[in-house]
C-alpha positions in Angstrom: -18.5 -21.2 4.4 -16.8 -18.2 4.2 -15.2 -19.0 7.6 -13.4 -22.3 5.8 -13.0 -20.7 2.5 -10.4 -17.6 4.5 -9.0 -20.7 6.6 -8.1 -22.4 3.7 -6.7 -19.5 1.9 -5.0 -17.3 5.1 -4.6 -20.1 7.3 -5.6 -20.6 10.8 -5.6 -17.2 13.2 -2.6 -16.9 15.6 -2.6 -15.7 19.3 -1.5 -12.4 19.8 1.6 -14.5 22.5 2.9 -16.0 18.6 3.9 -12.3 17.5 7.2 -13.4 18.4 7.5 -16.3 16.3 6.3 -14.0 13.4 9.5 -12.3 13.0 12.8 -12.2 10.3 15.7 -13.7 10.7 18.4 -11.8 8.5 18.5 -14.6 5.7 14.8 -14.1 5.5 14.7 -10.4 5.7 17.7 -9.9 3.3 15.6 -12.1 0.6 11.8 -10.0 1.2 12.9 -6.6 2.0 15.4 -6.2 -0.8 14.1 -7.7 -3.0 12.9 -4.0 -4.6 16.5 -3.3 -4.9 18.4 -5.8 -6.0 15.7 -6.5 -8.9 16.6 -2.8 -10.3 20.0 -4.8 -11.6 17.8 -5.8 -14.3 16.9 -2.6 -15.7 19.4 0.6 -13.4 21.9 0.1 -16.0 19.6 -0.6 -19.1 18.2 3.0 -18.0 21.4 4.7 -18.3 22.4 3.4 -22.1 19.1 4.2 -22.9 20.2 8.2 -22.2 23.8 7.8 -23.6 22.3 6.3 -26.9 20.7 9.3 -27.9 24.6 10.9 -28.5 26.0 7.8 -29.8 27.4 4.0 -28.6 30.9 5.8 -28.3 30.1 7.6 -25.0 29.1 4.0 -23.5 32.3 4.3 -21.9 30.7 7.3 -19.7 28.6 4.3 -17.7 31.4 3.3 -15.7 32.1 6.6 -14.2 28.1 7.3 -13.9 28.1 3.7 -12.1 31.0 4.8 -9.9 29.2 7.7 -9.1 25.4 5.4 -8.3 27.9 3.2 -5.7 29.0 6.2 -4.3 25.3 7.3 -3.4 24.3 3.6 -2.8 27.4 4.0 -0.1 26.5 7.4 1.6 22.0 5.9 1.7 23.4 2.8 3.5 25.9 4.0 6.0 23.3 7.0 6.9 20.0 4.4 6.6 22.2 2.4 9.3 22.5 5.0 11.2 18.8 5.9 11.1 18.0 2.0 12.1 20.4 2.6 15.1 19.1 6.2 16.2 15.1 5.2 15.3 14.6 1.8 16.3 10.7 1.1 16.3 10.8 2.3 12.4 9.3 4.5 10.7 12.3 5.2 8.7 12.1 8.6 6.7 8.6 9.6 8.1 10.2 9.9 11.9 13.0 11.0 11.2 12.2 14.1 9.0 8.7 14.8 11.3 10.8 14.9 14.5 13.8 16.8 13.5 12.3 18.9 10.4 8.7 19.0 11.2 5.4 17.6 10.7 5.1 18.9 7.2 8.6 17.8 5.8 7.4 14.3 7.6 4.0 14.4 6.0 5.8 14.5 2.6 8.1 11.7 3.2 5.1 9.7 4.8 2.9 10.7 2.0 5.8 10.0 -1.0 6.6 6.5 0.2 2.9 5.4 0.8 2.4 6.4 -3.4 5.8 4.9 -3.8 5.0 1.3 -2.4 1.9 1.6 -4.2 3.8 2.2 -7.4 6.5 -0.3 -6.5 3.8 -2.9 -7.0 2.4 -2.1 -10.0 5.3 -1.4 -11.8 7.6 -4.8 -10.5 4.6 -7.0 -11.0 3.5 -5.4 -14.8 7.7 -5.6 -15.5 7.8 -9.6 -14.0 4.4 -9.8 -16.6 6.3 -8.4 -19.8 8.7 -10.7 -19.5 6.1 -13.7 -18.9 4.2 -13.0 -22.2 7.3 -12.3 -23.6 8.1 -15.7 -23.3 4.3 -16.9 -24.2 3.7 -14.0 -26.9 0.2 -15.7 -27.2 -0.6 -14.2 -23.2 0.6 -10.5 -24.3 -3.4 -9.7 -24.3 -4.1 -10.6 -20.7 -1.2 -8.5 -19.2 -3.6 -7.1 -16.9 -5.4 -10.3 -15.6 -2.3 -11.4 -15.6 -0.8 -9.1 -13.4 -3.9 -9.0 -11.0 -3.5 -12.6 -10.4 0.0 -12.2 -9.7 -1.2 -9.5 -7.1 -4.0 -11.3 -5.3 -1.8 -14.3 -5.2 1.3 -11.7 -3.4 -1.7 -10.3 -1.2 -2.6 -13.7 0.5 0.7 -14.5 0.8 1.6 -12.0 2.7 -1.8 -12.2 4.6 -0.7 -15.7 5.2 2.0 -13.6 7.5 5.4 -12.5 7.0 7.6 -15.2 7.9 5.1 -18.0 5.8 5.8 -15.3 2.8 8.9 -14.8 3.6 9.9 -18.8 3.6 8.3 -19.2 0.1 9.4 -16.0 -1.6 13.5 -16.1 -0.3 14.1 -19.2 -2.8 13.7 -16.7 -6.2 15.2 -14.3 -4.6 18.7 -16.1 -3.9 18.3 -18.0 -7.2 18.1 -15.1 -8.8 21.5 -13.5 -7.3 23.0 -17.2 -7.7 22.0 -16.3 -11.3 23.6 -13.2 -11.8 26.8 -14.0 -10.3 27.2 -16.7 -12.4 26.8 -14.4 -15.2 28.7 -11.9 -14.2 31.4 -14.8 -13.2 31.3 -16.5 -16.3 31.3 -13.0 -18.3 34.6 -12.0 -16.5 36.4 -15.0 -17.2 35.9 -14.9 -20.9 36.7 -11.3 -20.7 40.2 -12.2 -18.8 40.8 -15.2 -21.1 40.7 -13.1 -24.2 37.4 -14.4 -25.6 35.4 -11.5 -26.1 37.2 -8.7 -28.7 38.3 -6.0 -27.2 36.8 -3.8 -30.2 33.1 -4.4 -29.1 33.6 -1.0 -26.9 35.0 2.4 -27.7 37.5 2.8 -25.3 37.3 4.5 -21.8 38.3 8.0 -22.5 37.5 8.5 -26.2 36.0 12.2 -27.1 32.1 12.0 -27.4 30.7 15.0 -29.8 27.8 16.6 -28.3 27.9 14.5 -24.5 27.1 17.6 -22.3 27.2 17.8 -18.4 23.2 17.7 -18.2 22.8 14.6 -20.3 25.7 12.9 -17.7 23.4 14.0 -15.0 20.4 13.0 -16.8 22.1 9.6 -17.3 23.0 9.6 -13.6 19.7 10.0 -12.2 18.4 7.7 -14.4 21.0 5.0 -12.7 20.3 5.7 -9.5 16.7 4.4 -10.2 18.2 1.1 -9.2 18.7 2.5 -5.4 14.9 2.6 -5.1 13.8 0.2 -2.3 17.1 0.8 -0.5 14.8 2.9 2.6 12.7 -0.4 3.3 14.8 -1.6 5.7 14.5 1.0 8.1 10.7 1.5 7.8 10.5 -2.8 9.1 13.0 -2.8 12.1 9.8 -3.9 13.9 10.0 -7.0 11.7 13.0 -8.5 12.7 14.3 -10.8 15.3 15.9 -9.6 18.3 17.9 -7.3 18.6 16.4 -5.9 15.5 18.2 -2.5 14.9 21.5 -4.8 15.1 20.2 -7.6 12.7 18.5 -5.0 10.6 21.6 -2.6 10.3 23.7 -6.1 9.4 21.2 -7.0 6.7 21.0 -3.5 5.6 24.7 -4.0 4.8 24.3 -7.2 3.1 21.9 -5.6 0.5 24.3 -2.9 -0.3 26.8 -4.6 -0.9 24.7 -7.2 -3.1 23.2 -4.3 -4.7 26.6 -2.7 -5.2 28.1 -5.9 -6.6 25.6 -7.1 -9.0 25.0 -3.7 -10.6 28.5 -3.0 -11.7 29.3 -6.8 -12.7 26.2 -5.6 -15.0 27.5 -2.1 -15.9 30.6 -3.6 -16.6 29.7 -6.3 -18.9 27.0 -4.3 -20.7 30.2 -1.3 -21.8 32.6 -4.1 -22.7 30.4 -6.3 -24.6 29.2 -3.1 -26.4 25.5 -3.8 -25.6 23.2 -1.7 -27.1 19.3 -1.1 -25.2 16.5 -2.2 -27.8 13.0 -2.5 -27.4 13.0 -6.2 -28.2 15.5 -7.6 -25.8 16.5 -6.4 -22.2 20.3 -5.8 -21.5 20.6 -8.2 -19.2 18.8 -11.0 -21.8 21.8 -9.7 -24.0 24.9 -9.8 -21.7 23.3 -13.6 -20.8 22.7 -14.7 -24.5 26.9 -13.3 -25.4 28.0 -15.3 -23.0 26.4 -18.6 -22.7 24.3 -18.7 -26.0 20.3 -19.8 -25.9 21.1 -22.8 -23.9 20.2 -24.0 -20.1 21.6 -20.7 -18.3 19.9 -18.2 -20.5 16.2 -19.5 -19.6 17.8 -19.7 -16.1 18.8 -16.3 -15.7 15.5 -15.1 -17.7 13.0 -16.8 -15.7 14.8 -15.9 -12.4 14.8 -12.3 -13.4 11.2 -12.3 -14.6 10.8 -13.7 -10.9 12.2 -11.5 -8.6 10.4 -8.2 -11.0 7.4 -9.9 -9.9 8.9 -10.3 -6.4 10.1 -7.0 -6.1 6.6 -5.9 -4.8 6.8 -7.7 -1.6 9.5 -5.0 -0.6 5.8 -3.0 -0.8 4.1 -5.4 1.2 6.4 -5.8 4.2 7.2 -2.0 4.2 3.8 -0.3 3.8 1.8 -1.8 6.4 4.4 -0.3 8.9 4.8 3.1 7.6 1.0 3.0 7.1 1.2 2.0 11.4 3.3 5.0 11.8 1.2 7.3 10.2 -2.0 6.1 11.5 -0.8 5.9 15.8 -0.1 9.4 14.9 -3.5 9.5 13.7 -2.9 10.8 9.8 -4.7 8.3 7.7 -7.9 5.8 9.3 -7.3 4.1 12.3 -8.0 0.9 10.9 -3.8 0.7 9.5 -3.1 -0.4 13.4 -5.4 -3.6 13.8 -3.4 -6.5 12.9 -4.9 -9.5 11.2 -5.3 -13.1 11.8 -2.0 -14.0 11.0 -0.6 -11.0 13.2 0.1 -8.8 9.9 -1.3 -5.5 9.5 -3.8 -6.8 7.1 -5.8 -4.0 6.5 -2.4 -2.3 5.1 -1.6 -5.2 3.1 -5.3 -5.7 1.3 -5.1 -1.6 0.8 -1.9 -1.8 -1.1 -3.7 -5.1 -3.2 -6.5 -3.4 -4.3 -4.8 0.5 -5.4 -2.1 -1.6 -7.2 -4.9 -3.6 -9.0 -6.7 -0.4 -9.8 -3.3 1.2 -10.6 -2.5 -1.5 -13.3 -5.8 -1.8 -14.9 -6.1 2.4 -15.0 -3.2 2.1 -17.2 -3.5 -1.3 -19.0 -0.5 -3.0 -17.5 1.8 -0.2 -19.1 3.2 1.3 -16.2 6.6 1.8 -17.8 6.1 5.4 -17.6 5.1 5.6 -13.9 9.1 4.4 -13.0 10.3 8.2 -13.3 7.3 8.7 -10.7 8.4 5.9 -8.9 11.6 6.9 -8.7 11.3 11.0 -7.5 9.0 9.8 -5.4 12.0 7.4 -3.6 14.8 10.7 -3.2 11.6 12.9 -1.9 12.1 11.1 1.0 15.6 10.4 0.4 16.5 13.9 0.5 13.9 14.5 3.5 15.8 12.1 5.9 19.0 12.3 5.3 18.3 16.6 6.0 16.6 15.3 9.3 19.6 13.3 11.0 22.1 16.4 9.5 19.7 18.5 12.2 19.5 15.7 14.2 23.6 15.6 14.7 23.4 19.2 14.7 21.6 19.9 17.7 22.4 16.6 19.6 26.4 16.8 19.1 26.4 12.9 20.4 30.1 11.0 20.1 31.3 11.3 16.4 28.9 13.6 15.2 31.1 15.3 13.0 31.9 11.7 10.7 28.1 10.9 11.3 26.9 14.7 9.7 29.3 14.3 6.9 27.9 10.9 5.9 24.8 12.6 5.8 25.4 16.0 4.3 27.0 14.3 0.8 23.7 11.3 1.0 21.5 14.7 1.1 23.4 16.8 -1.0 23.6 14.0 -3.7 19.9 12.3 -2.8 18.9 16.6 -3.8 20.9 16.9 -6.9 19.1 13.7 -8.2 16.1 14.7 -7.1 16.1 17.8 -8.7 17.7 16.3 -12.2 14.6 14.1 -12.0 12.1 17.2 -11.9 14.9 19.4 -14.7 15.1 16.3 -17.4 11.6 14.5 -16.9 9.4 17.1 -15.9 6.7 16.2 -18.4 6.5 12.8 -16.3 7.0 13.5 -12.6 4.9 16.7 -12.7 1.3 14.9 -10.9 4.1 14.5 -7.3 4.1 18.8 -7.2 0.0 18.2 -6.9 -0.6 14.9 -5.4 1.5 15.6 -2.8 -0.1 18.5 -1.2 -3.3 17.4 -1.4 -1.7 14.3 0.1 -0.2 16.5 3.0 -3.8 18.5 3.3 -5.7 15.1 3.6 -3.4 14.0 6.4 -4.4 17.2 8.1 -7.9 17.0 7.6 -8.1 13.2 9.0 -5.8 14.8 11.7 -8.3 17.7 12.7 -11.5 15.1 12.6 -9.5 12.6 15.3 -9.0 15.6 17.2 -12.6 17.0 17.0 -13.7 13.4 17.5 -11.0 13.0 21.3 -12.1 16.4 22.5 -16.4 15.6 22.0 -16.1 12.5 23.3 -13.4 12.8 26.3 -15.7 13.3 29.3 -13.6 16.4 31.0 -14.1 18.4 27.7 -17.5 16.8 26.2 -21.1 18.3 27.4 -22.6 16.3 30.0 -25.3 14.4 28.5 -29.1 15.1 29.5 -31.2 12.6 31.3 -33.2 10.6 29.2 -36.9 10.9 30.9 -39.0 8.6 28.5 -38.6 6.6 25.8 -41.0 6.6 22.3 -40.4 3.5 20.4 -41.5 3.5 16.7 -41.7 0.5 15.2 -42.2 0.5 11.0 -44.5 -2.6 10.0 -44.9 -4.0 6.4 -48.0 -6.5 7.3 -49.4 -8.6 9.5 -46.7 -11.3 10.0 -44.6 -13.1 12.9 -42.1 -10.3 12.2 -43.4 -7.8 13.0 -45.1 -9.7 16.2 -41.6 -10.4 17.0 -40.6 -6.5 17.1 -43.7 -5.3 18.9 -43.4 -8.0 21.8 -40.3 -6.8 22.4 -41.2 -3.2 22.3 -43.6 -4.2 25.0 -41.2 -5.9 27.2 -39.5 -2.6 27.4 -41.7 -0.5 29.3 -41.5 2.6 27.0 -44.0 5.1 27.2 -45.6 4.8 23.9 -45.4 2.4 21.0 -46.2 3.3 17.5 -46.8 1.4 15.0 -45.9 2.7 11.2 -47.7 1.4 8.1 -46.5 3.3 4.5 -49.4 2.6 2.0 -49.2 3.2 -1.4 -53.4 3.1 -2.1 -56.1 4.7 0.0 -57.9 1.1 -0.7 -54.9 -0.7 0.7 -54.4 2.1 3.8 -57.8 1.2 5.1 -58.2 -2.4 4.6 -54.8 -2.7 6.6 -56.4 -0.3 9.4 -59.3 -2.8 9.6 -57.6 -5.8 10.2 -54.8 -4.1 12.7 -57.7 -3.4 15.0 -58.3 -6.6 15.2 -55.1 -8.3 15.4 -53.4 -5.4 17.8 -55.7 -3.6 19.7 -53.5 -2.0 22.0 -50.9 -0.3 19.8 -51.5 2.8 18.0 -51.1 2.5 14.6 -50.2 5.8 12.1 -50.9 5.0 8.6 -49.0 6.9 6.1 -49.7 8.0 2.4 -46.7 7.3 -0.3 -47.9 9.6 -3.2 -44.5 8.4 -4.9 -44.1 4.6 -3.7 -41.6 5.7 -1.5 -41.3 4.2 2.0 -38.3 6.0 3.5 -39.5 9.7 2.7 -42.7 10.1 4.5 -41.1 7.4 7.5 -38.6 9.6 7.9 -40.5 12.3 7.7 -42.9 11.2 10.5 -40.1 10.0 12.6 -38.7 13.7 12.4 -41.7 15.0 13.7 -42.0 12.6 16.6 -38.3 13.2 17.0 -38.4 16.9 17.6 -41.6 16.9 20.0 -40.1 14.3 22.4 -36.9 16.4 22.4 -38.7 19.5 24.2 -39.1 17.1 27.1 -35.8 15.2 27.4 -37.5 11.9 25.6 -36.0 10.1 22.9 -37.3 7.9 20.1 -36.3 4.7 19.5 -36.9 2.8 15.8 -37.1 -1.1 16.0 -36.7 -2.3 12.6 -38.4 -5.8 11.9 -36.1 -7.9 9.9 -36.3 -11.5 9.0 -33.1 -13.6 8.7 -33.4 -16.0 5.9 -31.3 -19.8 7.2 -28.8 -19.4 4.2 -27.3 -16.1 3.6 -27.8 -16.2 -0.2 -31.5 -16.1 -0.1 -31.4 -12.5 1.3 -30.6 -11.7 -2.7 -34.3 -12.7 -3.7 -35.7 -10.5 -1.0 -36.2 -6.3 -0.6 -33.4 -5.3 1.8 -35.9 -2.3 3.1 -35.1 -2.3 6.4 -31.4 -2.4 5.4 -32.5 0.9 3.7 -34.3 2.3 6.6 -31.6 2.2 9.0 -29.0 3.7 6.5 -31.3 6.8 6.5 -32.0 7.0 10.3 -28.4 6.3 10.9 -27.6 10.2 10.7 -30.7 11.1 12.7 -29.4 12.8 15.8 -31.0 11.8 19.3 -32.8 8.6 17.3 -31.7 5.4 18.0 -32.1 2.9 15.4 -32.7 -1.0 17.0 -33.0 -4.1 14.4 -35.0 -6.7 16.1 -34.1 -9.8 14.1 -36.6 -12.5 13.2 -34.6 -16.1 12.3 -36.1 -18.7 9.8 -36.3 -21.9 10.0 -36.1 -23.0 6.5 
């Protein structure tokens, strides 16, 4: 059942010769890995008003030079992300890059930043996409977080339905959405032109601004360039694409930016000359689209296609994650399990991790995860900063053809990707302050996981390892809860493998009961010692264990070992093994540990 229940939902499993078929073209790949970015249109500019309000509406003006200077970054991410797709073309994006030209630390930090950064990418898009649902349905505003969980699980099996499947369905709110804003910002520029918006609504560009101070315009700044997060995805999925992929990725890469660049200062733009004003009540974007076309067709059109692509936005997590998470675990930093791909050829494991922390992320904080975007975004110019440093030392001590242009794209993307950065940690300390301790103990857990795959190579490679000690007999213990086919069934096949001595275990919780049993085993099984055991405290594992320890450590001063065969009956549907005691289930998890014991279940199949 369970078989048919993941067919139906996943789809049937693919053979490893489809892998090819599972890639992006750049159509596809434009619409699920930017996603992330282009849906920070709908609130990069919104977060810049937000810091100019707090002098006045007059120094509105300052968001066009504050945009200039977000396209200008945007500009200096993509031309040195291209270059990283061209010079690092498996991906990996600002992991490699920073851990082979900076170190392994610096590449642990990027690693570690955009694993917590996808993580948040999800849970913030999908709780933003869910304000603006209930928004809608104020009667819903209560079940924000089942809301948003749904919305989750329902990404998750998408994607586990594999990337191109996801890809197909997920690329038509995507393009409808940019349709959307261009039309908007189309529409808003002609009535500008034509004269039918006053030319009052704005202070003019220029006009003094008491009390605007070069730390708020940097504050303002960084809070702008939250729009750039998601712009790195690309270059962690080159393995995604078609081939050639670092050519089809570098072109798609190009095609974002210039999307990105587009929509947010037709936004920008509007929002300074139509003298819009962030509220609490009412995104800028749900402004600029009720000025211009009133409450009609286009409004809902443009609202629902932005709450869409917020809830979208986290499949830039989903297609990026599972690769870095690739990267980090071939390198052997986090649990192997990160390189086994799924059914449907995705790196499932990845994909159901990043479900379930998001989930957990949401409900932690009730579906308010408005203040984890300052997080979210430090956590993006981390490795912004870390990568962009990496190809500057790259060029450095490579010096290939037109180094010198290739280092200065990268020195002002690091010097900028730093200054923002560091304006982040200056103006919202209060908020970004858990990255200076997650992050280390991040970077120390990738190192300890490191260490234990190492330890784990070294005991079991057979040049390095001990030999192992012949094995000269065998003592098979066999625990036994009655008189039954069960436990016939484990001791026949104790017999049948010619070890040295079998012994039977009975635990009994009454003298009364320990001799009764006694009687009747004599009778039934002759042959077979039998140890009966005393449970002063109705305990079965303790004095088992106990007795197998003992047996365990006289058999090792002669090279024997002792082998447990658990009895366990199999009921013929899996649910009724809920009405019965799951002892043996219990036993083994406590032998498990037991060095030089080897722990055998010996099943026993129902009929009915």
């Amino acid at each position: 059942m369970l078989s048919s229940i993941k067919r139906f939902l996943i789809g049937r499993p693919l053979k490893s010769t489809e892998l090819g078929e599972q890639k992006l073209n750049k159509t596809k790949a434009l619409a699920i890995l930017s996603s992330d970015a282009l849906s920070s249109v709908a609130y990069g500019p919104e977060q810049i008003l937000i810091v100019l309000i707090t002098v006045s509406a007059a120094a509105f003006w300052y968001s066009l030079p504050i945009a200039l200077g977000v396209l200008f970054l945007l500009a200096a991410l993509i031309l040195s992300y291209r270059q990283i797709i061209f010079a690092y073309p498996h991906g990996g994006g600002a992991y490699v890059v920073s851990k082979q030209n900076l170190g392994e630390n610096p590449g642990l930090v990027a690693g570690g930043s955009l694993l917590v950064d996808y993580i948040l990418t999800v849970a913030v898009s999908v709780s933003a996409g869910t304000d603006a649902i209930t928004s809608a349905f104020p009667a819903l505003h209560e079940h924000n977080v089942l809301i948003a969980s749904v919305l989750i699980v329902f990404i998750t099996l998408l994607n586990l339905r594999g990337i191109t499947e996801s890809a197909s369905i997920l690329a038509y709110p995507v393009y409808l959405f940019v349709l959307a804003l261009f039309i908007l910002i189309g529409v808003g520029l002609y009535h500008i032109f034509t004269g039918h918006v006053p030319a009052d609504l704005h202070s003019p560009v220029g006009t003094p601004v008491a009390g605007i101070s070069l730390f708020l315009l940097l504050r303002a700044f960084a809070s702008g360039s939250s729009a750039l997060t998601g712009v790195e995805a690309i270059s962690n999925a080159i393995p995604n694409f078609k081939s050639p992929a670092p050519k089809n990725a570098a072109a798609t890469l190009m095609a974002m930016g210039l999307l990105l660049a587009l929509l947010f200062s037709g936004i920008v733009f509007l929002a300074y000359y139509y003298g819009i004003t962030p509220t609490e009540k009412e995104t800028v974007v749900s402004q600029i689209a009720s000025e211009t076309f009133g409450r009609n067709f286009m409004y809902y059109f443009i609202q629902v296609t932005t709450a869409m692509i917020l809830v979208l936005a986290a499949n830039t997590g989903y297609s990026a994650f599972p690769l870095l998470a690739y990267s980090l675990a071939k390198d052997k930093y986090i649990a192997r399990m990160f390189t086994m791909r799924g059914d449907r050829l995705g790196y499932s494991n990845g994909i159901i991790f990043l479900g379930i922390t998001s989930i957990l992320l949401i409900v932690a904080f009730r579906g308010q995860t408005e203040q984890l975007i300052p997080l979210y975004a430090v956590g993006v110019f981390i490795p912004f900063t870390l990568s962009q440093t990496g190809m500057l030392v790259k060029w450095i001590r490579e010096k290939p053809n037109g180094w010198q242009v290739k280092l200065t794209i990268n020195a002002i993307g690091a010097l900028i990707s730093f200054l923002v950065m560091m304006t982040f940690f200056i103006t919202k300390f209060a908020q970004v302050w858990p990255v200076l301790i997650f992050l280390p103990l991040l970077v120390f857990l990738f190192h300890r996981i490191k260490r234990h795959y190492d330890a784990v190579g070294d005991q079991l490679r057979i040049t390095t390892c001990e030999p192992a000690l012949p094995i000269e007999g065998n003592v098979i213990i066999v625990p036994v809860a009655g008189i039954t086919h069960v436990v016939e069934n484990s001791l026949n096949y104790a017999k049948s493998l010619n070890a040295d001595q079998i012994i039977a275990v009975y635990v009994a919780f009454e003298r009364e009961q320990e001799r009764t049993f006694e009687e009747k085993w004599k009778k039934w099984q002759p042959d077979i010692r039998l140890v009966t055991l005393h449970s002063y405290y109705r305990s079965i594992i303790h004095p088992l264990t106990k007795f197998i320890d003992t047996v365990q450590h006289k058999a090792e001063d002669s090279n024997y070992r002792v082998t447990v065969l658990i009895p366990q009956f199999i009921p013929k549907k899996s649910w009724h093994n809920i009405l019965h005691n799951q002892s043996s289930l219990l036993i083994r998890a406590f032998l498990l540990y037991r060095r030089n014991v080897i722990v055998t279940t010996v099943p026993y199949h129902l009929k009915q």
